[in-house]
N, C-alpha and C positions, 0 to 999 in steps of 0.2 A: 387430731391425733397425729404425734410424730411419725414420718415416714420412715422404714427402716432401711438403713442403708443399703443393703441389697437390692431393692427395687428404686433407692434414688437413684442408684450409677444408672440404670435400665431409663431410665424418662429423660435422662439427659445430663446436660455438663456439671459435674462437682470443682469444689476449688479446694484445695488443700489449701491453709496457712505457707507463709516463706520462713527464710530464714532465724533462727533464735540466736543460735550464737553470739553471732555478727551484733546483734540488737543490745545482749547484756553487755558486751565489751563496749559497746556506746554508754551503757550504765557503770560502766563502774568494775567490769570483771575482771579480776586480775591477770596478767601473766600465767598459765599454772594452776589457775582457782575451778576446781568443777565447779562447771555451769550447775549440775543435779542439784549442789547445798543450799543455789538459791530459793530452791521452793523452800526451806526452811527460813533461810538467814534473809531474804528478800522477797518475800512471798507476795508483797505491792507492784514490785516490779512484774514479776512474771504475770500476773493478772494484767497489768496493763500491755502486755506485748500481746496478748491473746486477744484484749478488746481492742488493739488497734488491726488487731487480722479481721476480727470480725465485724467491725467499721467498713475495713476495704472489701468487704463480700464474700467471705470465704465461708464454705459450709463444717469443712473437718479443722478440729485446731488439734494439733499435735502435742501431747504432755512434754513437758521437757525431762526427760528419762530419756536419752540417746545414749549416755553410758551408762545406767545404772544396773548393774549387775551384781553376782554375790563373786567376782572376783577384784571389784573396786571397793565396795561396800559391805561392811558387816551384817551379821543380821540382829548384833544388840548395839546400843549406845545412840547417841543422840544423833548421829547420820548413820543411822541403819536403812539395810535396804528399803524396807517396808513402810518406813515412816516418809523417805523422800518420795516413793509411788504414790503413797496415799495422798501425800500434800498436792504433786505433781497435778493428779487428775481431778482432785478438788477444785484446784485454781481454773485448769481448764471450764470446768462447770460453772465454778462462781462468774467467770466472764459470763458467758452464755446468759446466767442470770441477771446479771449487773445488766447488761444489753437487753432486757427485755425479749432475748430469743428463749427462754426457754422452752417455750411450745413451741417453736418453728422448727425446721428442719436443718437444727446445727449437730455435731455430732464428734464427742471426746475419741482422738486416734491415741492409744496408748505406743509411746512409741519404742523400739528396739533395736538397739546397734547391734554391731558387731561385738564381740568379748574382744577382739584384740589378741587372740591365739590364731595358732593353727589347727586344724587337726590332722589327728593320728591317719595317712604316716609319716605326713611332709612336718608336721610337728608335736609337739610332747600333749595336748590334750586331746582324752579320748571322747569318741562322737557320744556316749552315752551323758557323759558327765556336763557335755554341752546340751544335752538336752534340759538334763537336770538346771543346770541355771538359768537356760530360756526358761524352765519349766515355771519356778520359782516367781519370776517377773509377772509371767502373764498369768499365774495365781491370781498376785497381790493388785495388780491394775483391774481386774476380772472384777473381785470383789468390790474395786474400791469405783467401781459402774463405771468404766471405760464402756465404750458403745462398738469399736472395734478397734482391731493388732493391728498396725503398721509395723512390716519387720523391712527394714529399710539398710541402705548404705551397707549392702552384703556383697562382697567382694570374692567372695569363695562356695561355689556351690553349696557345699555340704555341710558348711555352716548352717547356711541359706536353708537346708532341707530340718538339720538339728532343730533349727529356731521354728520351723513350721510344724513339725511333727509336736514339739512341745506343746504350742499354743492349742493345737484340735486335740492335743491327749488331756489338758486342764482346764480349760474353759469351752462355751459354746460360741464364742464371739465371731464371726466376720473377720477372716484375715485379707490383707493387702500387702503383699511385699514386692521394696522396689530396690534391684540392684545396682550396681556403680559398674560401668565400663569403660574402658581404655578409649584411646583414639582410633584402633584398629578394632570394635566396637566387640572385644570380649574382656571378661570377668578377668584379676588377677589370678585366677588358675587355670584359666584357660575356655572358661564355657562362653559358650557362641549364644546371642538372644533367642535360637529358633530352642537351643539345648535347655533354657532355662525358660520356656515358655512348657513342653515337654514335661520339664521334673514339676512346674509347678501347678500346670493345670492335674496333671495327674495326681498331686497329691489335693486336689480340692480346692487351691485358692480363692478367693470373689473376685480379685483384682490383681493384677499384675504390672512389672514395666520398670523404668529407670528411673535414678535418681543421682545428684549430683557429680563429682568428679570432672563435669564437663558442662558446656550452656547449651542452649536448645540450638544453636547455630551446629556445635560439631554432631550431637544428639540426632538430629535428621538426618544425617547420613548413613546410619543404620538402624534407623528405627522401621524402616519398612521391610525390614526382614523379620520383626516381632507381630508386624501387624500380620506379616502374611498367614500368620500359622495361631495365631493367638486366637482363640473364639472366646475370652473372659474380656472385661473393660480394660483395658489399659490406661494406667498412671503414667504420665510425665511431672514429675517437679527436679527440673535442670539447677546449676548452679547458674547467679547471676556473669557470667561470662567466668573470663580465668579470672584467680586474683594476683593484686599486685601489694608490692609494701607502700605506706604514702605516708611521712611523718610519723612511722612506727605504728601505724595501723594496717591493717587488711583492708583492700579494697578492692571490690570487682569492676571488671570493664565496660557492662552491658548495665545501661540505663533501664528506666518503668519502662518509657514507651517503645523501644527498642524491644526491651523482653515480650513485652506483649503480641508485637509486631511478628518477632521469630516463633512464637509458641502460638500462635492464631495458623501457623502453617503448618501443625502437627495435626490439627486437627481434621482436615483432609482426609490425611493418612490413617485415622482410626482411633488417636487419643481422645477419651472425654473423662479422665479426673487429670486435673490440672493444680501445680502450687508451685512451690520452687523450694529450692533450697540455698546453699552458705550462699550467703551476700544478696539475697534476695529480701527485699523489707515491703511494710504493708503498703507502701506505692507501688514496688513492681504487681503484689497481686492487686489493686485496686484499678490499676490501666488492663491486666490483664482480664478483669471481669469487664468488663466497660468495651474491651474492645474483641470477647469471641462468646458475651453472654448469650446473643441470636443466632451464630453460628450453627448451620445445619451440622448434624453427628451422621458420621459413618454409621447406620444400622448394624445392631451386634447381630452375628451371625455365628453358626458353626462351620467352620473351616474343613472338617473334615478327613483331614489330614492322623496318617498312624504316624508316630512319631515316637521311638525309640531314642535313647541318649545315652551317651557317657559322660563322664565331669567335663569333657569338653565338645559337644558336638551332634547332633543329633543325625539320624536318617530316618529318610524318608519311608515307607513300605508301600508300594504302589505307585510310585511313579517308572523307576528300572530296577528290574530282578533283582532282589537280595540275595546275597551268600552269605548262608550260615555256617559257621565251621564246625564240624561235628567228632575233631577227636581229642576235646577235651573229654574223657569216656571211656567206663573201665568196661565196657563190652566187648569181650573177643579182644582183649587188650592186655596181654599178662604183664610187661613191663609198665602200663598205667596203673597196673591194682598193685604191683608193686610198690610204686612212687606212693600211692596214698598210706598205704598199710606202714612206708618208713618214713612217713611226713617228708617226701623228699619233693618239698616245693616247687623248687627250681628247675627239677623237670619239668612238671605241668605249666609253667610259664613260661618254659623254653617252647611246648605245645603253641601257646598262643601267640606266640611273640612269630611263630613260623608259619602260622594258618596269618596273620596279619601281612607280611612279606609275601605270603600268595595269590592274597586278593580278597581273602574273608572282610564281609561289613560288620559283622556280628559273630560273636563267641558263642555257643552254646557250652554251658559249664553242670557235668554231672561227673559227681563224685561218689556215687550210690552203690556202697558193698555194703553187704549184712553185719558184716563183722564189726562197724568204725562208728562212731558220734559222726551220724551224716550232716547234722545241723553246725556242729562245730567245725567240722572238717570244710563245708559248705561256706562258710561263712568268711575261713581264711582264706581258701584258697578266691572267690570274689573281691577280696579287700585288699589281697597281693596281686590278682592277674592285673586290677585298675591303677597299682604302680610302675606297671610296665606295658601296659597297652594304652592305648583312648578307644577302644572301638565299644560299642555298645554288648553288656553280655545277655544272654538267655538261661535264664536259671531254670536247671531242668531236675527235676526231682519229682515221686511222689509223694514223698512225705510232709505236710501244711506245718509242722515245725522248722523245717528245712530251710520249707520256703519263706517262709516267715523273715526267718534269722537271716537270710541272704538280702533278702526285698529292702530290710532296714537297714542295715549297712551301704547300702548298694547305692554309690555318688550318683544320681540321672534315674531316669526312668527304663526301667530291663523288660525285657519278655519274658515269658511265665510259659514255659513246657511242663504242665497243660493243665487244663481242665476237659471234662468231659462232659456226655448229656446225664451220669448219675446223679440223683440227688444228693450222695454223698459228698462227690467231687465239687458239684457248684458251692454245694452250704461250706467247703470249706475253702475255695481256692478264690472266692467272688470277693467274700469279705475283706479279703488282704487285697484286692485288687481295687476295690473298693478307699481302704483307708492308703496306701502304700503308692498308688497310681502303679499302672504296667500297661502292655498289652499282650494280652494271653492267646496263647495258641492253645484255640478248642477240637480235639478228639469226635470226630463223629463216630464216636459208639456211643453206649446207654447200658441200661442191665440188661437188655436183650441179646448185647453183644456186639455185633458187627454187621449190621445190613448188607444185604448181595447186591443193591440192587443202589443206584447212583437215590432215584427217590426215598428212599429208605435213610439213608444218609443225609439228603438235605433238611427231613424234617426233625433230626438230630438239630442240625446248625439251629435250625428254626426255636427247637426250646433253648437253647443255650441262650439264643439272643435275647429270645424274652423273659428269660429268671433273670441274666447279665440284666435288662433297663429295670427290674425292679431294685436295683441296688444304686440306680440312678447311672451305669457301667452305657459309653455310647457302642453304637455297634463299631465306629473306628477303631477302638480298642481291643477288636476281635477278629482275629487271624483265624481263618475255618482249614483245617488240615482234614481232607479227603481221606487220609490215611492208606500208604501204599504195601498192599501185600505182597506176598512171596509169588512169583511165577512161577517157579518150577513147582507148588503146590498146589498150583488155580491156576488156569492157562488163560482166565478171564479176568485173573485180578487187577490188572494195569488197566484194562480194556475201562472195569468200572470207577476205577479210582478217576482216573483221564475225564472219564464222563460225568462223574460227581464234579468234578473240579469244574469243567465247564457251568453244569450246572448250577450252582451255588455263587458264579459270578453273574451268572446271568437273573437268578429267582434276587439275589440279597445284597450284590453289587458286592458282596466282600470281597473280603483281603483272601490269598490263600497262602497257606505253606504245605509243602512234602518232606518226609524224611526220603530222600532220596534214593540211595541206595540200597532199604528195606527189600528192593523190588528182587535183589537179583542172589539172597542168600542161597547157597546147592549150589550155586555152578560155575564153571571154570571163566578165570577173565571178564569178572566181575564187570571191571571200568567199560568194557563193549557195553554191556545192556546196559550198565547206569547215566552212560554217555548217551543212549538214543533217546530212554525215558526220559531223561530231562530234556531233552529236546522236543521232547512229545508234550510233558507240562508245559515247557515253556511257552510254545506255538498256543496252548490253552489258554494261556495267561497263571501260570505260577506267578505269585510277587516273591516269595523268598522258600530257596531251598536249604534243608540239611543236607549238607552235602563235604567231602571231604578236598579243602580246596588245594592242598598237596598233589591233587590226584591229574596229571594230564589231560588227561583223556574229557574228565570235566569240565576244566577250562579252556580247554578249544571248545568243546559245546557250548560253553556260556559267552567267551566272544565271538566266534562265528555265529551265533546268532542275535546278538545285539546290532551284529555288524550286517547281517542281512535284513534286519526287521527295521533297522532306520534309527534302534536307539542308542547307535554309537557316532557324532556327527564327527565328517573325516574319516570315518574308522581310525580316529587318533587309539582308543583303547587299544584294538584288535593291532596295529601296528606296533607300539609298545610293547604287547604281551609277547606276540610272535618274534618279535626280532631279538627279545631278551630269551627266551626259551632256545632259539639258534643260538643264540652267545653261550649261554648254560651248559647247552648239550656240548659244544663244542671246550670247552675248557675245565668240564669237572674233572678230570684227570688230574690235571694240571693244577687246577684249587687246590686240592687235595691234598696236594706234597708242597704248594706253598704254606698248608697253613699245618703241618708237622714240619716243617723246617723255621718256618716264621714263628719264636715264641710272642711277637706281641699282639699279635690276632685277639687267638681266644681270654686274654684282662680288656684288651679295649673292647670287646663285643660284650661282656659280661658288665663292664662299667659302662655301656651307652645303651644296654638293654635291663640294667639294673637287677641283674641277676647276681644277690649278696652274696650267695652261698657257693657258687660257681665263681666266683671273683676271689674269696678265699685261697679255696684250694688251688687255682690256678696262680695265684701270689706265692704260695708255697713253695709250689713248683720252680718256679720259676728263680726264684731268691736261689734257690741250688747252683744255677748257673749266672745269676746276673747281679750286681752289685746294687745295692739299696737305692743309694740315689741315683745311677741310674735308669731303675726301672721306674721311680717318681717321673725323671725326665723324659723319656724315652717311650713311656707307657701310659701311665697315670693323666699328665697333665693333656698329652695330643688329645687321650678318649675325653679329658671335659670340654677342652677347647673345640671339640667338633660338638657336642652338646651346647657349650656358650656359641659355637655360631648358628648350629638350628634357632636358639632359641630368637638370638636377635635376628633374625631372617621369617620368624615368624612361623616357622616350621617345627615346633620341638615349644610344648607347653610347660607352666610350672612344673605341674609333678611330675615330668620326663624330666628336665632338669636338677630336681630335688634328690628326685633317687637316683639319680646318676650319681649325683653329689655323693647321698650316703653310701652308694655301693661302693665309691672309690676312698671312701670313709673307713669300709671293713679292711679292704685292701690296704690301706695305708696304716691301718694299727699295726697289721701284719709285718707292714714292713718298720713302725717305728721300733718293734720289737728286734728285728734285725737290727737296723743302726743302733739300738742303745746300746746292742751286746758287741759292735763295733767301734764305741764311742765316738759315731758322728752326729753331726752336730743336725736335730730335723726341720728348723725352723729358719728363715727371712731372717736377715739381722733389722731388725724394725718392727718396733711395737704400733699395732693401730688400736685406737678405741673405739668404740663404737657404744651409743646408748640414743631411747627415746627419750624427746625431752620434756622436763616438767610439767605436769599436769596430764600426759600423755599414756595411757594403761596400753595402747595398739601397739605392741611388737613384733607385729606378722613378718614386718618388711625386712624391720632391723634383724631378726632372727636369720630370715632366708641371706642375706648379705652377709650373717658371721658364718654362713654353713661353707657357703660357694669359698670366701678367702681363708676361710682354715682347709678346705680342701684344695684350696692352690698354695700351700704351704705358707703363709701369713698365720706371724701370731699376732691373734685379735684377742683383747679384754673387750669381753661383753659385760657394760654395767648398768645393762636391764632398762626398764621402763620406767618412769617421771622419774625421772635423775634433773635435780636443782642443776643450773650452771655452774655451781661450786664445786658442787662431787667431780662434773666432766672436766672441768681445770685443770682441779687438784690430781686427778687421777694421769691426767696429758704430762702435768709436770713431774711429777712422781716415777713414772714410765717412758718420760724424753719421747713423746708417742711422735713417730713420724708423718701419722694420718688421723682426725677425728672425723669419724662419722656418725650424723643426726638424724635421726626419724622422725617424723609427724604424720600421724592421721588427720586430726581435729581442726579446723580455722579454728580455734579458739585456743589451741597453743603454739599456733605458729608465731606468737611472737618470744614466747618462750625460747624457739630457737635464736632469734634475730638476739636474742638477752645472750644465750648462750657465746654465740659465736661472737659479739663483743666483750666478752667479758676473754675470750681467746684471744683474741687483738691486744687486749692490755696486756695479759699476764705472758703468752705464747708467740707473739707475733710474728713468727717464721713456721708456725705449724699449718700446715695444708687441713681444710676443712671442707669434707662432700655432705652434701643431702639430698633426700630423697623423703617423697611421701604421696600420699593420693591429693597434698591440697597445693602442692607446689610446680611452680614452671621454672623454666629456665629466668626468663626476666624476674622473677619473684626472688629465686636464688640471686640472684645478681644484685639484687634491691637491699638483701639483707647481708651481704659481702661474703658467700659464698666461695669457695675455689671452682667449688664443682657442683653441681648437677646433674644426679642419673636418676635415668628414668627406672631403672632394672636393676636387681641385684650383678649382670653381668657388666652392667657399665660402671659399678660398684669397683669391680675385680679388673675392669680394664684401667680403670685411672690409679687402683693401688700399686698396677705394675709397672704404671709409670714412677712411681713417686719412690718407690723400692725395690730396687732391683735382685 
């Protein structure tokens, strides 16, 4: 009887198949031709690249479905989506039989790209409608006895989340998904492998890890930041080194034995499912079974590790004290109940964007009046604060609609204020933690109330944790909150909470959180008591406080004692904090009247903190007194340009860059509207084109590059995705374009460019031509007569500036 894959990764090393692509363009693929139509139009062929994988030892064969989706594919007519899945994961099966393994332990991975969009808000599709067309996929491969989802070559979190959520809401299968990272080893939006080990264990994956964009050589240099925190099996399938152009083919740098050679040293580190990917053929995995099939395996383990995230980053809980920010919160807050009651967002992200600048790790986000759609209101205001923060937030509500609606949305993995020991609260808050991943901060009360007494309290935690492992829920993912009462009401209330806390590290090894300043409602000079009590948790061992980190008083307690207990090395922290509070103290005066006498402050704080609506009315403003262009020069262009040098410094992720973009997007309508009723002129004299090339659906890249140079005043003609080299010509000549820019995702249409920008050469030959994509290098560009090569949309916007001034 076949082993099920779940228990094969657990006994030892799996192989994935290598590359396909690469393989049919040795057969015969054209330029531009989806690969998908071959499982129809050449269905010998894909059969035979599956039996040469599994000749070379491989256990999982991958369908060829890497694009097939319902934004490439119809769902009627002779390449409808359903009919290429179907053929797809036949063929896979028919090898398996053709080879005599059908009883043995080989196993069909239905595979799944990227759509080649953005989502909502850095681009036009929304996260639901992405689920829907993952949904669709992994229907039709589900039925058509796929064995498990490989969701693969995902470059953007939240894609990455759409495609998982889809696959466990429509079928039962065994998911595996492996993402692509950069050289600087995070995702095109910015998430980091601990951030994306985080969103995926918690939603449930069997397997996890990276895939292509780079070879196992750059691949090991941050791979042991996935091991460190990963307790699921980890996938490696690398690309065969970079690739190069060689007599109008694609070719990788990295030989069988060589590949073997550098992926036999992953293993060490924690990998045991192994393949490869573009440019990888059934010798590089046939040397690689041969040479790491007796290889001793890392033992899987549970790591142990709390682990919260944003789209780009994850923190720790338990290693140094968390700060929670606690006044995202209409409690005792008349101007926050305000801001909600007139949807005036910008406030409440002005809230985060200033607990973030004081030293908050984590947002807590409650939006909870009687009067409002808390699940609506909940859900916006989570989906804008993650366009202008990266910190991880805390979804804090009682209502399990609420939560719900936030938890889904929600780019990473959030914490969850709260659950309780009611049976109400667990049956409802477990299941979402359950399907959604989190880590939930648990309430020691019950229906009995609130125990006096530190034992009373622990044996709270103690059911929580055991209804939490009946949902399969680990105790890492439970944050136990001692809960701190009122002292001026119970002159013992801190005395027990303090002692519950103790306890409960010591009976259950947990995590703990306080709401911190609970302690000291009634009495005058609040920041005194709430300043010692967290100093009294702290010496406890709190792992993370609510706490207001605007507040003085509290963050001298929280660096003064990092700095005394040993977990500040240097006192670097506590010297930063304090010498910048002396600068602060001494010159808010002085701020003050620079920034009402300075009008261009508050446009570039609102465009480099992405606040839309604050950027308006300040363009407004401002147009009264300052002339159009200007305020473009003068305002506009410095607040991206300090955005575009975060981002290449590495300091300032996609979607900070994105929304800076669109905030300076509102502002710039604003002001087109002024020059038109001035008849000046708002554009570059110089048309650039820009489009992906033939055969190519992925326009992530080329999208984010026509955002950034239409908001550096460049008029760009965007003409979309698989544009024939005919259309990008004709379009260059037509429009005298002074710049054409190329996109590719695929090895299998990059020669579609190389067609392209020769066919420029004939017709154009004095027009400048950049590209950019995930399968391209500098030497590659160079191989196929290139001008330029950027790796970013910002080196996109630096070589346009050259070329037109």
């Amino acid at each position: 009887m076949k082993t099920s894959i779940r228990e094969k990764i657990r006994q030892g090393i799996v192989y994935f198949d290598g590359g396909m692509g690469t393989l049919l363009q040795s057969m015969g693929l054209a330029p531009g031709e989806h690969p998908e139509c071959w499982n129809l139009t050449c269905p010998d062929n894909i059969v035979a690249v599956h039996r040469s994988y599994l000749q070379a030892g491989c256990h999982i064969l991958t369908t060829n479905t890497f694009g097939a989706n319902g934004l490439k594919f119809e769902d009627e007519g002779e390449f409808s989506l359903e009919r290429i899945i179907t053929a797809a994961v036949g063929h896979a099966k028919e090898a398996i039989r053709l080879e005599g393994m059908d009883t043995q332990d080989r196993y069909v991975a239905l595979d799944v790209g990227p759509l080649g969009k953005l989502l909502k808000p850095l681009g036009d599709l929304d996260f639901e409608d992405a689920v829907r067309l993952f949904a669709r996929v992994a229907s039709i491969g589900s039925a058509a006895g796929a064995d498990l989802v490989l969701v693969e070559t995902m470059n953007d979190s939240y894609e990455t989340k759409a495609a998982v959520l889809a696959v466990k809401e429509n079928c039962a299968l065994p998911v595996f998904v492996t993402n692509t990272y950069d050289q600087n080893g995070k995702l095109m939006t910015g998430a980091s492998p601990a951030a994306m080990v985080a969103l995926l264990e918690g939603l449930g994956v069997d397997a996890l890890g990276i895939n292509c964009g780079l070879g196992p050589k750059e691949i090991k240099r941050f791979f042991h930041k996935m091991a460190r925190y990963a307790s699921v099996p980890l996938v490696m399938t690398p690309n065969a080194g970079l690739p190069r152009s060689e007599n109008g083919r694609t070719v990788f740098d990295v030989g069988p034995d060589e590949f073997a050679s550098m992926m036999a040293k992953l293993i060490p580190m924690g990998a045991r499912i192994l393949g490869g990917c573009c440019g990888t053929t059934p010798e590089h995995i046939k040397k690689l079974v041969e040479r790491t099939k007796d290889m001793t395996l890392v033992p899987l383990e549970e790591k142990g590790h709390t682990l919260v995230s944003s789209y780009a980053h994850a923190v720790v809980i338990g290693e140094v004290p968390i700060l929670i920010g606690e006044r995202i919160n209409p409690t005792g807050k008349s101007r926050f109940k305000q801001a909600i009651r007139e949807n005036d967002v910008d406030y409440i992200l002005q809230e985060g964007i200033r607990q973030q600048e004081n030293g908050a790790h984590i947002l807590d986000v409650n939006v909870g009046l009687p009067e409002i759609d808390e699940a609506a209101v909940i859900q916006t205001v989570v989906q804008e604060l993650q366009g202008v923060t990266d910190l991880p937030l805390q979804i804090d509500t009682a209502s399990p609609e609420a939560m719900e609606r936030a938890m889904r949305v929600y780019n990473g993995k959030p914490m969850l204020n709260s659950v309780n020991g009611k049976a109400e609260s667990m049956k409802a808050v477990l299941p979402l933690m359950k399907k959604y991943g989190g880590v939930v901060v648990a309430l020691t009360l019950d229906e009995t109330g609130i125990p006096d007494t530190a034992e009373g309290r622990l044996e709270i935690a103690k059911k929580i944790y055991a209804e939490a492992e009946t949902y399969g829920i680990r105790p890492k993912d439970i944050v136990v909150d001692t809960l701190t009462m009122t002292v001026s009401s119970d002159n013992e209330a801190a005395k027990t909470t303090l002692e519950t806390l103790a306890l409960v590290k010591k009976e259950l090894g947990a995590k703990t959180s306080l709401g911190v300043s609970n302690v000291s409602f009634g009495l005058p000079n609040r920041d005194f008591i709430n300043g010692t009590f967290f100093a009294m948790a702290l010496q406890r061992g709190l792992d993370a406080a609510i706490m207001n980190p605007n507040s003085q008083e509290m963050m001298k307690t929280y660096w003064s004692f990092l700095t005394l207990s040993g977990q500040d090395p240097q006192c670097a922290g506590y010297i930063e904090y304090a010498s910048g509070r002396e600068v602060e103290s001494a010159v808010a005066p002085a701020s003050a009247a620079v920034a009402d006498s300075d009008l261009a402050d508050p446009l570039i704080y609102a465009i480099v903190k992405g606040l839309k609506q604050q950027a308006v009315t300040v363009t407004k403003r401002l147009l009264e007194q300052v002339p159009p262009l200007e305020l473009v020069n003068s305002q506009i262009v410095p607040a991206l340009d300090r955005m575009g040098r975060g981002f290449e410094e590495k300091r300032v992720y996609l979607p900070q860059l994105m929304m800076s973009a669109e905030t300076a997007k509102a502002s710039f309508e604003v002001i087109k509207e002024a020059m038109h009723k001035e008849g000046v002129a708002s554009k570059r004299d110089g048309k650039i084109v820009i489009a992906t090339v033939y055969g190519d659906i992925h326009d992530i890249g080329k999208n984010i590059v026509r955002t950034l140079l239409e908001n550096y005043n460049f008029d760009v003609l965007d003409l979309g995705k698989d544009v024939p080299p005919e259309t990008v010509v004709d379009a260059a000549l037509k429009h005298n374009a002074k710049l054409v820019g190329l996109s590719a995702l695929m090895t299998t249409t990059v020669p579609a460019m190389a067609s392209t920008i020769k066919l420029l050469r004939e017709k154009m030959p004095g027009c400048p031509v950049m590209v950019g994509g995930a399968v391209l290098t500098q030497e590659y560009a160079d191989m196929i007569g290139a001008d330029k090569y950027t790796r970013d949309a910002m080196g996109a916007v630096r070589y346009a500036e050259q070329i037109i001034q």
